[in-house]
GUFI-756471 format. One record per residue: residue number from 1; residue in one letter; x, y, z of N, C-alpha, C, CB in turn. Coordinates in Angstrom, 1 decimal. Atoms other than C-alpha are relative to their C-alpha. Glycine has a CB too. Layout:
BEGIN
<rec k="NUM" r="a" n_px="X" n_py="Y" n_pz="Z" ca_px="X" ca_py="Y" ca_pz="Z" c_px="X" c_py="Y" c_pz="Z" cb_px="X" cb_py="Y" cb_pz="Z"/>
...
//
This chain:
BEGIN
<rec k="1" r="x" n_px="0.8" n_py="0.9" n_pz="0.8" ca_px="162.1" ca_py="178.3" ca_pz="-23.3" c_px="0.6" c_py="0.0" c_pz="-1.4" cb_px="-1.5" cb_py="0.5" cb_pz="-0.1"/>
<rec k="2" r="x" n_px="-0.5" n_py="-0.7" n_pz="1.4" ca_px="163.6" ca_py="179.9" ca_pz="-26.8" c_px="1.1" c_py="-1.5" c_pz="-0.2" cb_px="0.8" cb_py="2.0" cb_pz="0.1"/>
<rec k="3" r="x" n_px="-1.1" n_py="0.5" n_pz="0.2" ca_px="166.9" ca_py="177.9" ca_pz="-26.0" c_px="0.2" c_py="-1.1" c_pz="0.3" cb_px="0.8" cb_py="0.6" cb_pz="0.3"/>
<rec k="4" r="x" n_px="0.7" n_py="1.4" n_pz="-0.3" ca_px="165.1" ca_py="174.4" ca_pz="-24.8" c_px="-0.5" c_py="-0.4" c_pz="-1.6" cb_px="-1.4" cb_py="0.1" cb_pz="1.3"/>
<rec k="5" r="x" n_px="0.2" n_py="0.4" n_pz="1.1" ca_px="163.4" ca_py="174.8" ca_pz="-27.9" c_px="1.3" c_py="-0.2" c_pz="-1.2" cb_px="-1.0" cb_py="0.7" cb_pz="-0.3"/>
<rec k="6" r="x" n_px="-1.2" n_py="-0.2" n_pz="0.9" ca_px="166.4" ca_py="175.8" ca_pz="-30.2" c_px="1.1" c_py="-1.5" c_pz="0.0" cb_px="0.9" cb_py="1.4" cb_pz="0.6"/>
<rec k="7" r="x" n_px="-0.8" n_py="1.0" n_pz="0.1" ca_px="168.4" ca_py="172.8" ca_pz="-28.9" c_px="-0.7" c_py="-1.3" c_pz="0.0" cb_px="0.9" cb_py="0.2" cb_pz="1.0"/>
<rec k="8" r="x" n_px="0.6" n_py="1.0" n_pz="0.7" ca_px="165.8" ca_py="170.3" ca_pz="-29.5" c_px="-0.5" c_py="0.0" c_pz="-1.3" cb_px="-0.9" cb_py="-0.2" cb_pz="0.7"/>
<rec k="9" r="x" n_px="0.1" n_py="-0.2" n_pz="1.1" ca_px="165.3" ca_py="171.5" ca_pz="-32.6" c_px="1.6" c_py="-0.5" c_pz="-0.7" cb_px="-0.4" cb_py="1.4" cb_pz="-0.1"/>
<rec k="10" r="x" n_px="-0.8" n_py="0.2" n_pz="0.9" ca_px="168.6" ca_py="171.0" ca_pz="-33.9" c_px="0.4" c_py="-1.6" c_pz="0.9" cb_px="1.0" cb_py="1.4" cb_pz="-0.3"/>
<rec k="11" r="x" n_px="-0.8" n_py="1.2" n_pz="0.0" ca_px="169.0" ca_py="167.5" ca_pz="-32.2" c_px="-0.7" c_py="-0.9" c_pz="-1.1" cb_px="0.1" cb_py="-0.8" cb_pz="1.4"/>
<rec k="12" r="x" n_px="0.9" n_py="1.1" n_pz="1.3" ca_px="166.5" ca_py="166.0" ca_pz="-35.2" c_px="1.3" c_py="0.0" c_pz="-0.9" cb_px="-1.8" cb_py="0.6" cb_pz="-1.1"/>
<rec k="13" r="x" n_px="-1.0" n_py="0.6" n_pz="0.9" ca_px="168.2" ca_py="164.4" ca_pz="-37.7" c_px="0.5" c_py="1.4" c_pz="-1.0" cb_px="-0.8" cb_py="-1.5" cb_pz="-1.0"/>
<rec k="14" r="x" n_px="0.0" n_py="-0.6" n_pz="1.1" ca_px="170.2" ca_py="166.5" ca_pz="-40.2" c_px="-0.3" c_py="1.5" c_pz="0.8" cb_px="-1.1" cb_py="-0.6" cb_pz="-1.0"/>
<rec k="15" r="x" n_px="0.0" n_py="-1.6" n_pz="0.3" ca_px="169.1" ca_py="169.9" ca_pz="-38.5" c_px="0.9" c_py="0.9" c_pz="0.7" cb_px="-1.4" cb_py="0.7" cb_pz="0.3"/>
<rec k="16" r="x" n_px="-0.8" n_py="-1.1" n_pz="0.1" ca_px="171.3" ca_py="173.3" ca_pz="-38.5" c_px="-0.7" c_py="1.0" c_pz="0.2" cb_px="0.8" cb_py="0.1" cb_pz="-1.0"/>
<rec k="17" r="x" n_px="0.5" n_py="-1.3" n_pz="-0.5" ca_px="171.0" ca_py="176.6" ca_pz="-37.1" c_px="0.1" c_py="0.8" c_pz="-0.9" cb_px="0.6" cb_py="0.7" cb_pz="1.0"/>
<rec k="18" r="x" n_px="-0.3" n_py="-1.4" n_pz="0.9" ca_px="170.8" ca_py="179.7" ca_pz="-39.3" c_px="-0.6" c_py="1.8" c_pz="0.6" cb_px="-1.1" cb_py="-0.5" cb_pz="-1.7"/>
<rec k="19" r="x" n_px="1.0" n_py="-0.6" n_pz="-0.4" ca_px="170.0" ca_py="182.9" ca_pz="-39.2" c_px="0.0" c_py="1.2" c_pz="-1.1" cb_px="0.0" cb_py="0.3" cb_pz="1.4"/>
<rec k="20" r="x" n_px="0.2" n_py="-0.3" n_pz="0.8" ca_px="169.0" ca_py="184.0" ca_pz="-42.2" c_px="-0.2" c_py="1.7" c_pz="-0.2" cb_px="-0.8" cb_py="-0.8" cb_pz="-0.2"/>
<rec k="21" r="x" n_px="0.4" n_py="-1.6" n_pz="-0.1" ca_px="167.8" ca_py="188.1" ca_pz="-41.6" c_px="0.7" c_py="-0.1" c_pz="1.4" cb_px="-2.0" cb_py="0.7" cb_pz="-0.2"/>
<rec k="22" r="x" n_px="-0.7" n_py="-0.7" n_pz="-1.4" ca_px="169.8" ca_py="189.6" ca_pz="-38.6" c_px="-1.0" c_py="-0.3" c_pz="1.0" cb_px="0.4" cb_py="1.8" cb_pz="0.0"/>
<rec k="23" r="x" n_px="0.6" n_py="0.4" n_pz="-1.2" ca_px="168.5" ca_py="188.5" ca_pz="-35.4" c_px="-0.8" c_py="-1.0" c_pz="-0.2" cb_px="-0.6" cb_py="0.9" cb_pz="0.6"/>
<rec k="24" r="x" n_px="1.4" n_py="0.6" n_pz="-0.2" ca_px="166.3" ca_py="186.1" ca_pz="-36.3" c_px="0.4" c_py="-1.5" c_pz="-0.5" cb_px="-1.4" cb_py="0.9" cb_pz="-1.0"/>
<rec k="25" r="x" n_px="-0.2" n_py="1.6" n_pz="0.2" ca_px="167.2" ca_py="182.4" ca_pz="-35.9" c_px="-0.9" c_py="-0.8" c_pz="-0.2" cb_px="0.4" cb_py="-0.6" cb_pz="1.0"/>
<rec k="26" r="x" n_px="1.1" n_py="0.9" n_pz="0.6" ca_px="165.7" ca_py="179.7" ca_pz="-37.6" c_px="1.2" c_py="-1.2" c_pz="0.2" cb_px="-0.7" cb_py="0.4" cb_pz="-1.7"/>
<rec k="27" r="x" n_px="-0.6" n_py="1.3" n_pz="0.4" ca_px="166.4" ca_py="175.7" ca_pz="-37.5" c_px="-0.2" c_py="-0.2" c_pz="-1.4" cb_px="-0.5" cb_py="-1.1" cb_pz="0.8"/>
<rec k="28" r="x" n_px="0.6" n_py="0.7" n_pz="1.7" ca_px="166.2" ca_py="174.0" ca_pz="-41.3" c_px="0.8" c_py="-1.2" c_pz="0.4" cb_px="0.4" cb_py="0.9" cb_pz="-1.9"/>
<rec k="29" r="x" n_px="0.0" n_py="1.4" n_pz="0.4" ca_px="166.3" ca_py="170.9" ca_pz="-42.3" c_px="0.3" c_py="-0.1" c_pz="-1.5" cb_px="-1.4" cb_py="-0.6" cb_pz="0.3"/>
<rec k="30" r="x" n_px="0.3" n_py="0.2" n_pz="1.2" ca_px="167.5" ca_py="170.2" ca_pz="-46.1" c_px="-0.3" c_py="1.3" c_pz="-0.6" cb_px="-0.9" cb_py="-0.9" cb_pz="-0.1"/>
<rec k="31" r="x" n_px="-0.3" n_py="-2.1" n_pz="0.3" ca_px="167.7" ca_py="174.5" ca_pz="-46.4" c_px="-1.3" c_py="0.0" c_pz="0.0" cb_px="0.9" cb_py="1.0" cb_pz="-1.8"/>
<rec k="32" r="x" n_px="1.4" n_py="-0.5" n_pz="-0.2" ca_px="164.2" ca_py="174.6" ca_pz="-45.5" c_px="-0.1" c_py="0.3" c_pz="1.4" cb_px="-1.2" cb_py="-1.0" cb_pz="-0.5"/>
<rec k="33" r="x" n_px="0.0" n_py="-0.6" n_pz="-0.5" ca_px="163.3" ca_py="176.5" ca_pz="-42.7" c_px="-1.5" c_py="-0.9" c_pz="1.2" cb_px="0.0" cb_py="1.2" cb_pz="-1.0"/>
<rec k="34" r="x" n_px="1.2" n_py="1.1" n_pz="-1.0" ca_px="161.1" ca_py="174.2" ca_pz="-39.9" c_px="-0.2" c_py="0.6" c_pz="1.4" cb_px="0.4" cb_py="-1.7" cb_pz="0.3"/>
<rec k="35" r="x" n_px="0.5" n_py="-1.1" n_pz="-0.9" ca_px="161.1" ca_py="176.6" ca_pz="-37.2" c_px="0.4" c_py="1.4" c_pz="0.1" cb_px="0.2" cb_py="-0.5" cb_pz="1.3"/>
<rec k="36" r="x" n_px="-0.9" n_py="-1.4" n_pz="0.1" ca_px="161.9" ca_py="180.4" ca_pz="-36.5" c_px="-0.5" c_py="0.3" c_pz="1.4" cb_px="-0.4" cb_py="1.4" cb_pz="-1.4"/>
<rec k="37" r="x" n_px="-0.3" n_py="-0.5" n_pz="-1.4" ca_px="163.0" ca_py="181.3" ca_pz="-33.3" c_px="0.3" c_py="1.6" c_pz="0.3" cb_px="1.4" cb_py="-0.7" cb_pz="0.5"/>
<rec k="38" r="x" n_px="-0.2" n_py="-1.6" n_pz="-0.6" ca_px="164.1" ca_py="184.9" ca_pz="-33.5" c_px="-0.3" c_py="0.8" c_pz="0.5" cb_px="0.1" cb_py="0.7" cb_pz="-0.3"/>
<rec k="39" r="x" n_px="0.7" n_py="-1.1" n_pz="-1.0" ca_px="161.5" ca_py="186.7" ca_pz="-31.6" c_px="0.2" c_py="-0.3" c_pz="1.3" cb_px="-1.5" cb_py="0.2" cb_pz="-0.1"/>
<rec k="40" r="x" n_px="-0.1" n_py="-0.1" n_pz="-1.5" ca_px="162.1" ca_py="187.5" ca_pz="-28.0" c_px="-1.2" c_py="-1.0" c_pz="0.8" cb_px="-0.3" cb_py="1.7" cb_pz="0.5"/>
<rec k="41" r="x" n_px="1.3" n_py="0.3" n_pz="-1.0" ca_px="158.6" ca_py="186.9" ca_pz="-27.1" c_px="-1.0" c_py="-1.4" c_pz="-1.0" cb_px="-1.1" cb_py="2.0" cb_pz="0.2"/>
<rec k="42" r="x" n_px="0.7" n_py="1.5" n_pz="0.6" ca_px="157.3" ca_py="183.7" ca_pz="-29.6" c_px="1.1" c_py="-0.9" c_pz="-1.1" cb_px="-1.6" cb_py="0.5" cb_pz="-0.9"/>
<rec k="43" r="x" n_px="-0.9" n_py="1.1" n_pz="1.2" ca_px="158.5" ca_py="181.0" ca_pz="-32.1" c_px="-1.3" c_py="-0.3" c_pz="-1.3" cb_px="0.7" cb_py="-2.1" cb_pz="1.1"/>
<rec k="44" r="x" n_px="0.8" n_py="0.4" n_pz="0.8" ca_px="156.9" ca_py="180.0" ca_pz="-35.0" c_px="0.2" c_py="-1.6" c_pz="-0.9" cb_px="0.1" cb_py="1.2" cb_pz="-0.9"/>
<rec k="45" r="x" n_px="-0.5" n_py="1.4" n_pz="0.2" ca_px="156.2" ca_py="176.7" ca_pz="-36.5" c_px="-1.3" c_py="-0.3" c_pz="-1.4" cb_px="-0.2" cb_py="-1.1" cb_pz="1.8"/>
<rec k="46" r="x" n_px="1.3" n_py="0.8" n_pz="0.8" ca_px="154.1" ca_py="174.7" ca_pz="-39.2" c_px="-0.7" c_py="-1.1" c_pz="-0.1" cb_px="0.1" cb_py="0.0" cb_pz="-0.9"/>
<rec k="47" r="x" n_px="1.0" n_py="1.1" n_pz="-0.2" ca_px="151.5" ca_py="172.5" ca_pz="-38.5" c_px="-1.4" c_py="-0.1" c_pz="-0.9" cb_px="-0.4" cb_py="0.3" cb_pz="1.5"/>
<rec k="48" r="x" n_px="0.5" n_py="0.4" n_pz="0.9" ca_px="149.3" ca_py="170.5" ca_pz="-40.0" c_px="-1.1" c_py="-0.6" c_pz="-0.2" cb_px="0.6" cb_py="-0.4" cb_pz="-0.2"/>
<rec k="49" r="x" n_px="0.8" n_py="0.6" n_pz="-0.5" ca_px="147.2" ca_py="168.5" ca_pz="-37.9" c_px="-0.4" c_py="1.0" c_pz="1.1" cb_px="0.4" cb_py="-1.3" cb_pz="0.4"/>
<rec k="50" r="x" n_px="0.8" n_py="-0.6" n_pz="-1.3" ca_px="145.1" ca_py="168.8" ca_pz="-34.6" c_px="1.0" c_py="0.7" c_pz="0.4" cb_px="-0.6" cb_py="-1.1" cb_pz="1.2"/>
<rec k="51" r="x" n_px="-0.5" n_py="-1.3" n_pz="-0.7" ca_px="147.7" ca_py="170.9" ca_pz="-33.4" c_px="0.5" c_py="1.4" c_pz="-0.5" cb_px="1.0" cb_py="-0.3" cb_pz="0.5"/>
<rec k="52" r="x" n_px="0.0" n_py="-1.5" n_pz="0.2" ca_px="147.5" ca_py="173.8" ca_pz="-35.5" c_px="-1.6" c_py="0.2" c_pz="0.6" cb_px="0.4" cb_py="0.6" cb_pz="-1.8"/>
<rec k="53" r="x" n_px="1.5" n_py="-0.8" n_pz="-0.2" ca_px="143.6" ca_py="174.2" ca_pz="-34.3" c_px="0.5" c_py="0.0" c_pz="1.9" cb_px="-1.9" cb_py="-1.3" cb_pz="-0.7"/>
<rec k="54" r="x" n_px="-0.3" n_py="0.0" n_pz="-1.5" ca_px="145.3" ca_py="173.1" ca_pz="-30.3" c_px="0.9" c_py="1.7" c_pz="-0.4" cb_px="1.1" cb_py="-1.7" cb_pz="0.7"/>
<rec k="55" r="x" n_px="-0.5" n_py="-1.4" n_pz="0.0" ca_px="148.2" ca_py="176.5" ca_pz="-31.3" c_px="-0.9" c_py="0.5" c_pz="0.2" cb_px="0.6" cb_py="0.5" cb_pz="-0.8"/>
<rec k="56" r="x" n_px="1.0" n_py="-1.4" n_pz="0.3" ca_px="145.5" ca_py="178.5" ca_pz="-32.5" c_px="-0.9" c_py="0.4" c_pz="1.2" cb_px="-1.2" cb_py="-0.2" cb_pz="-1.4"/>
<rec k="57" r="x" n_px="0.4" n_py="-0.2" n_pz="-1.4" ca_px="143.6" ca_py="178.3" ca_pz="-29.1" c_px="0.9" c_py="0.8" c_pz="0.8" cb_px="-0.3" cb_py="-1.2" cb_pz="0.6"/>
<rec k="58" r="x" n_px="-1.1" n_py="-0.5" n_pz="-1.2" ca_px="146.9" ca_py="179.5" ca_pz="-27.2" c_px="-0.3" c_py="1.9" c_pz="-0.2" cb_px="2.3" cb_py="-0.7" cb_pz="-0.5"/>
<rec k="59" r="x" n_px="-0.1" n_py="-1.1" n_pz="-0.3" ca_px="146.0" ca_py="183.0" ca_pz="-26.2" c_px="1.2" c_py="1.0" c_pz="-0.9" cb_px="0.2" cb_py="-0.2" cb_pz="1.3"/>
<rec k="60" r="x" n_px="-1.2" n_py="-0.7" n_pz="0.7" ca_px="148.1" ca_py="185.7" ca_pz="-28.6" c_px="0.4" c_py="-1.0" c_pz="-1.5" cb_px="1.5" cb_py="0.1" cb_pz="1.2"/>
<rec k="61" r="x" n_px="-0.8" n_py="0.8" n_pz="1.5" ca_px="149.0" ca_py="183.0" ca_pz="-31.5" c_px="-1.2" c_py="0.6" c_pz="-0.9" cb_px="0.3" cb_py="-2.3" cb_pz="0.0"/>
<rec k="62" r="x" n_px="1.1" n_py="-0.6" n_pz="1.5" ca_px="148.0" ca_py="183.7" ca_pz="-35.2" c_px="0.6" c_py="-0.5" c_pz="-0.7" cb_px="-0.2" cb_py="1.5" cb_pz="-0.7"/>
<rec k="63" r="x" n_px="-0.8" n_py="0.1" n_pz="1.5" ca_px="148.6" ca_py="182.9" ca_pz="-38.7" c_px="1.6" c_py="0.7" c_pz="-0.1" cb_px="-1.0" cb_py="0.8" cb_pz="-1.3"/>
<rec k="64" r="x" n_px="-1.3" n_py="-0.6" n_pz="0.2" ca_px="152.3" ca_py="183.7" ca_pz="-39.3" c_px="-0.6" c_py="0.9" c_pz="-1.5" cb_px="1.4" cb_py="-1.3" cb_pz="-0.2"/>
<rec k="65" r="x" n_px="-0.3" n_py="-1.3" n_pz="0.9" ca_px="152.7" ca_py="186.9" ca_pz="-41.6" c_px="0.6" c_py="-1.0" c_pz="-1.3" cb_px="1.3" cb_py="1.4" cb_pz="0.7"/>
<rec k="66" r="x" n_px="-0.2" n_py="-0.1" n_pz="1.2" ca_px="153.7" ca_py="187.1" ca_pz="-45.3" c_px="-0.2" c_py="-1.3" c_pz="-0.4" cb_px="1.1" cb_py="0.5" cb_pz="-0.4"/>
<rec k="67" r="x" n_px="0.3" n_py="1.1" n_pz="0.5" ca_px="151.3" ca_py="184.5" ca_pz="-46.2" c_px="0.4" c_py="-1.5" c_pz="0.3" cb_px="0.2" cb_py="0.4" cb_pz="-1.0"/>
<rec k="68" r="x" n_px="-0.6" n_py="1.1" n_pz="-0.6" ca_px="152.8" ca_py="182.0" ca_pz="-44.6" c_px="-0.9" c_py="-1.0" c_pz="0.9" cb_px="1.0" cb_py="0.6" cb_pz="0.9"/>
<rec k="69" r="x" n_px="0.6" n_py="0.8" n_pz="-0.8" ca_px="149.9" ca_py="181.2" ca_pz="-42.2" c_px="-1.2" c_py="-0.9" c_pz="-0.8" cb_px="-0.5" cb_py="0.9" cb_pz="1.1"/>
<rec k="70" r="x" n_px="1.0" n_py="0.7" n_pz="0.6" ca_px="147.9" ca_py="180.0" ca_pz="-45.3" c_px="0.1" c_py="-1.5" c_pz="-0.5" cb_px="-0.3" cb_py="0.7" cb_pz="-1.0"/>
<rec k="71" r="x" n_px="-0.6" n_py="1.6" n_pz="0.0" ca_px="150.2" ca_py="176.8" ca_pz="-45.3" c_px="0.4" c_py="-0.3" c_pz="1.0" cb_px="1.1" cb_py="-0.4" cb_pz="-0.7"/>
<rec k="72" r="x" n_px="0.1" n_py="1.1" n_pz="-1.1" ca_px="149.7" ca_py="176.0" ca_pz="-41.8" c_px="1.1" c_py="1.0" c_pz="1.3" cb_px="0.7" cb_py="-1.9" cb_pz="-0.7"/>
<rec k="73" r="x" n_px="-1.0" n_py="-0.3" n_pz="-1.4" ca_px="152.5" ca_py="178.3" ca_pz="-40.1" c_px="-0.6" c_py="0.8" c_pz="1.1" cb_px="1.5" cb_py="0.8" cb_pz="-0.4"/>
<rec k="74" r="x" n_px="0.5" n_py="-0.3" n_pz="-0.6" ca_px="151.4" ca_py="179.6" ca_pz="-36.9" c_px="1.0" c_py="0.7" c_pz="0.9" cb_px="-0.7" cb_py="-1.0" cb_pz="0.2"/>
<rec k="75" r="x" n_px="-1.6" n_py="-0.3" n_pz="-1.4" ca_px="153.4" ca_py="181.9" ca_pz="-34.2" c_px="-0.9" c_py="0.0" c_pz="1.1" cb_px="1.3" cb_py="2.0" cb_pz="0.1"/>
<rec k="76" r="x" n_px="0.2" n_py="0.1" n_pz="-0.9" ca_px="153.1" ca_py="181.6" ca_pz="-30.9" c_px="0.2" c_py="0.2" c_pz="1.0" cb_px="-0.1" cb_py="-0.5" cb_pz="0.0"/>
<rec k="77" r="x" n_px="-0.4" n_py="-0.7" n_pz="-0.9" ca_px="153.5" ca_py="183.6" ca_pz="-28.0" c_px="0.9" c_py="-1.0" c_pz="1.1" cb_px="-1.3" cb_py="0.7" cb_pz="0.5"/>
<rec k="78" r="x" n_px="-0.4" n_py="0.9" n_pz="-0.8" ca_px="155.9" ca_py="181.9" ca_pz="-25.6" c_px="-0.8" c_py="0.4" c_pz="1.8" cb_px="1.7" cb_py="0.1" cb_pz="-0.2"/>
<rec k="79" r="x" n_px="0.9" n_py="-0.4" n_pz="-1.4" ca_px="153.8" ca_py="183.4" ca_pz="-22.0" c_px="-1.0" c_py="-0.4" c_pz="-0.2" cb_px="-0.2" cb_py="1.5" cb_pz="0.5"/>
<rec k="80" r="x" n_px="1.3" n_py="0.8" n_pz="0.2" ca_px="151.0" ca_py="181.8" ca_pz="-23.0" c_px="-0.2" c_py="-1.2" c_pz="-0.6" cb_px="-0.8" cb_py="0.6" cb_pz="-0.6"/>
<rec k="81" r="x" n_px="-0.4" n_py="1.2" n_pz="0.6" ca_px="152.2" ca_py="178.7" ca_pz="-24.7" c_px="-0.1" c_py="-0.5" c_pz="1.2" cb_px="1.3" cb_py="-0.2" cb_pz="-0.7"/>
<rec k="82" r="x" n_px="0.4" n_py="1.3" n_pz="-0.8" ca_px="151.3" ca_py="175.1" ca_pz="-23.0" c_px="1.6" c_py="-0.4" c_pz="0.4" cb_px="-1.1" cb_py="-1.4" cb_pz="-1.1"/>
<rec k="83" r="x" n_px="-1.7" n_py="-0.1" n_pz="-0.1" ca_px="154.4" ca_py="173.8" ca_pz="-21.6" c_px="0.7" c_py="-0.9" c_pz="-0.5" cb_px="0.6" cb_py="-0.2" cb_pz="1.3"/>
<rec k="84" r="x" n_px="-1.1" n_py="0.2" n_pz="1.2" ca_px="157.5" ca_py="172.6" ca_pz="-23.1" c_px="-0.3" c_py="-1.7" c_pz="-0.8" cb_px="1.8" cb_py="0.0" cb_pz="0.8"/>
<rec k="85" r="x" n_px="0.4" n_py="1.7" n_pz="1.0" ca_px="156.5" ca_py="168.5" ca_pz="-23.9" c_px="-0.8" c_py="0.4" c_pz="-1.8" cb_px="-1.9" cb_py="-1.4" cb_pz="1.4"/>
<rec k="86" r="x" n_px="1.1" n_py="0.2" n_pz="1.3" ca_px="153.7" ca_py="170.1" ca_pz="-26.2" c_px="0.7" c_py="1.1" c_pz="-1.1" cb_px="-1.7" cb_py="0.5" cb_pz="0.5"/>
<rec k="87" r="x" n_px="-0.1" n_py="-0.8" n_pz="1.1" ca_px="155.6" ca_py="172.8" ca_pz="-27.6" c_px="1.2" c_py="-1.0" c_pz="-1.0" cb_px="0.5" cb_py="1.7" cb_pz="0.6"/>
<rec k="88" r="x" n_px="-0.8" n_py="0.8" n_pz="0.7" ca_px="158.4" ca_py="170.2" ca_pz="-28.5" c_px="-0.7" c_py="-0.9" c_pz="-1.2" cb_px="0.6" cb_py="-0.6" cb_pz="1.0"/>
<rec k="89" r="x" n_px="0.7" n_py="0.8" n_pz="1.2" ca_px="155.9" ca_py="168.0" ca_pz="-30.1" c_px="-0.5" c_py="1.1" c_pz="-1.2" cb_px="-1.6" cb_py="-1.0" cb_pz="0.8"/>
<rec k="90" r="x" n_px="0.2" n_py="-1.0" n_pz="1.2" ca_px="155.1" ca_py="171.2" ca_pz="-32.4" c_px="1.0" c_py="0.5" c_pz="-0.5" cb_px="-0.7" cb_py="1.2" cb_pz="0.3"/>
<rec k="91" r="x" n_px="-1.6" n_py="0.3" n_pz="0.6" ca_px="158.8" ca_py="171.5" ca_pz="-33.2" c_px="-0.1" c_py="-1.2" c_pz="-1.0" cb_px="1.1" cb_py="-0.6" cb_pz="1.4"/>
<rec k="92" r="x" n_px="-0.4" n_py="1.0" n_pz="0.6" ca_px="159.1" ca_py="168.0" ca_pz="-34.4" c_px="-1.2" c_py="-0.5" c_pz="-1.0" cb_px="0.4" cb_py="-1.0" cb_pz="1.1"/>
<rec k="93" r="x" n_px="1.0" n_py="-0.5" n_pz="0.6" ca_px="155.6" ca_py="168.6" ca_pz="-35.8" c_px="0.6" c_py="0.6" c_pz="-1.6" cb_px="-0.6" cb_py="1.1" cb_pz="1.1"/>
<rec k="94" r="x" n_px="-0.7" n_py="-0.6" n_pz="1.1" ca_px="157.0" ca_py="170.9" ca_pz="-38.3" c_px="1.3" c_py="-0.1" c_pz="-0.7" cb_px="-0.1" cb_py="1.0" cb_pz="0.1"/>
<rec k="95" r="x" n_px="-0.9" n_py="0.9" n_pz="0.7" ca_px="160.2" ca_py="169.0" ca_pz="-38.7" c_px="-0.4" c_py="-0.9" c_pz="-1.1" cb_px="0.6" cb_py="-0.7" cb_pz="0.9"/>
<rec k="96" r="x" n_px="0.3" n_py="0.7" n_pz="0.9" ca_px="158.3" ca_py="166.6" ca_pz="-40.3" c_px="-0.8" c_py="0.3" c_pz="-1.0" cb_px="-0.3" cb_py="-0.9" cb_pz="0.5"/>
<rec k="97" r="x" n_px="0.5" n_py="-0.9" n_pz="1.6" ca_px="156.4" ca_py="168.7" ca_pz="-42.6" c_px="0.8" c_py="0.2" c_pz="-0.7" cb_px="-0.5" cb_py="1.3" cb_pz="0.1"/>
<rec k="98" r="x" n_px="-0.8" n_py="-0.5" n_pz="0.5" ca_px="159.1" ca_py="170.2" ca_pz="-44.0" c_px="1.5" c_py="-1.0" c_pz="-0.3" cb_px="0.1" cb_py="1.3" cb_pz="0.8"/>
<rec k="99" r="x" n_px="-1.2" n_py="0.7" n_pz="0.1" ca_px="161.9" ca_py="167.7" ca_pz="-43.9" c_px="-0.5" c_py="-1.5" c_pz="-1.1" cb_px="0.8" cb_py="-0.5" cb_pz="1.7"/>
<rec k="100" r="x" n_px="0.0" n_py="0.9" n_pz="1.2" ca_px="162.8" ca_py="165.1" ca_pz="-46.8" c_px="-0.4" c_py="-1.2" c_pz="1.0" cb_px="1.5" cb_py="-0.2" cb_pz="-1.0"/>
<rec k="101" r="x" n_px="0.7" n_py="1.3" n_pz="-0.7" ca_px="160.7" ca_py="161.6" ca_pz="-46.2" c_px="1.1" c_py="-1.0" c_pz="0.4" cb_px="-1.1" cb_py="-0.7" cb_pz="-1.0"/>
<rec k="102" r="x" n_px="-0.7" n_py="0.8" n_pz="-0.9" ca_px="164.0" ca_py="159.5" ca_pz="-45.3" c_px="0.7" c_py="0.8" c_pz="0.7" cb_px="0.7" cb_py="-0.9" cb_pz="-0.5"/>
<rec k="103" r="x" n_px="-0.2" n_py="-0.5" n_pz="-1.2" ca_px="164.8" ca_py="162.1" ca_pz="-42.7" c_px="-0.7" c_py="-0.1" c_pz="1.2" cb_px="-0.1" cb_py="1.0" cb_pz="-0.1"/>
<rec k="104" r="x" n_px="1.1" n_py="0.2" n_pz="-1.1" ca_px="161.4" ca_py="161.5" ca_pz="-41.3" c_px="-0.1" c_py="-1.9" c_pz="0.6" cb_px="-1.6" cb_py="0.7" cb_pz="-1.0"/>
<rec k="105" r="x" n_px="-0.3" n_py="1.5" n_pz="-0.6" ca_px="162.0" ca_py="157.7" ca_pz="-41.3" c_px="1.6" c_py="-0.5" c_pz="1.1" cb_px="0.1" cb_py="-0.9" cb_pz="-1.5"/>
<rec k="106" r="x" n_px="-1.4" n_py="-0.6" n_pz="-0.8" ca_px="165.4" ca_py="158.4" ca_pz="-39.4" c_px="-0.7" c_py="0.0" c_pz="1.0" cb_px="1.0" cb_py="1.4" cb_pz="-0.3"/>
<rec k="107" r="x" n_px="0.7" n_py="-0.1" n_pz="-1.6" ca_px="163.5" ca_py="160.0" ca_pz="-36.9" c_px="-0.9" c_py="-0.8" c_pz="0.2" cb_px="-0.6" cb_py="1.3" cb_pz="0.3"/>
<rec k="108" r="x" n_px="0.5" n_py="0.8" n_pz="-0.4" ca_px="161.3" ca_py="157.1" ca_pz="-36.5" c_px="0.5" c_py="-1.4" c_pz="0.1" cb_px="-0.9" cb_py="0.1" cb_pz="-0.4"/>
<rec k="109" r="x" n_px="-0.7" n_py="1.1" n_pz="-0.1" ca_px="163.8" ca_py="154.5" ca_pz="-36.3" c_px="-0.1" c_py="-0.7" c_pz="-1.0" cb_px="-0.2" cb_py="-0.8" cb_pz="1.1"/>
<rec k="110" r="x" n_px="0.6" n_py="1.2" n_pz="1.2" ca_px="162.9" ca_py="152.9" ca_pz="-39.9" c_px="1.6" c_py="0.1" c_pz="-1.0" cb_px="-1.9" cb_py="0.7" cb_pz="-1.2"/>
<rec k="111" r="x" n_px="-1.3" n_py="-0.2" n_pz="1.2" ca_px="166.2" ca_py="153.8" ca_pz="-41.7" c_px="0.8" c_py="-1.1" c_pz="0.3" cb_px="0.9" cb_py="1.4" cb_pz="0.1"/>
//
């Protein structure tokens, strides 16, 4: 799942892999940081709409640490995550939070 997500993550417009602290991969967009992959066992993301209250239902998910979950980021256990269509749409979810507004028109064919 990690490496379905990871490579739909980086086919949005503009995004690159990093990995900022040893082990722990993240996509960004524009050096901002729109998902983090590094954990074995979840990913984390930031949402904004109905689907941070749909995450927050998923068994094991929470507010992401160091304050982070008070602007929406959420992690999410991957064994109890919904399957991949929805977690993708929470990918591209927090692509568009975080990415510059003619990135986000790119990804909707308006550019």
């Amino acid at each position: 799942m990690r490496e379905r997500l990871l490579e739909f993550a980086l086919s949005l417009p503009e995004a690159w892999e990093d990995e900022p602290w040893e082990g722990d991969t993240v996509a960004k967009v524009a050096k901002k940081i729109f998902v983090f992959l590094g954990s074995p066992d979840g990913f984390t993301v930031k949402l904004t709409s109905q689907a941070h209250g749909h995450a927050m239902t998923v068994e094991g998910a929470e507010p992401a640490g160091y304050g982070l979950g008070k602007s929406g980021w959420v992690s999410v256990p991957y064994s109890k995550a919904p399957g991949f269509e929805v977690l993708r749409d929470w990918v591209e979810e927090s692509y568009r939070n975080v990415a510059p507004k003619r990135l986000v028109k790119l990804l909707d064919g308006q550019a």
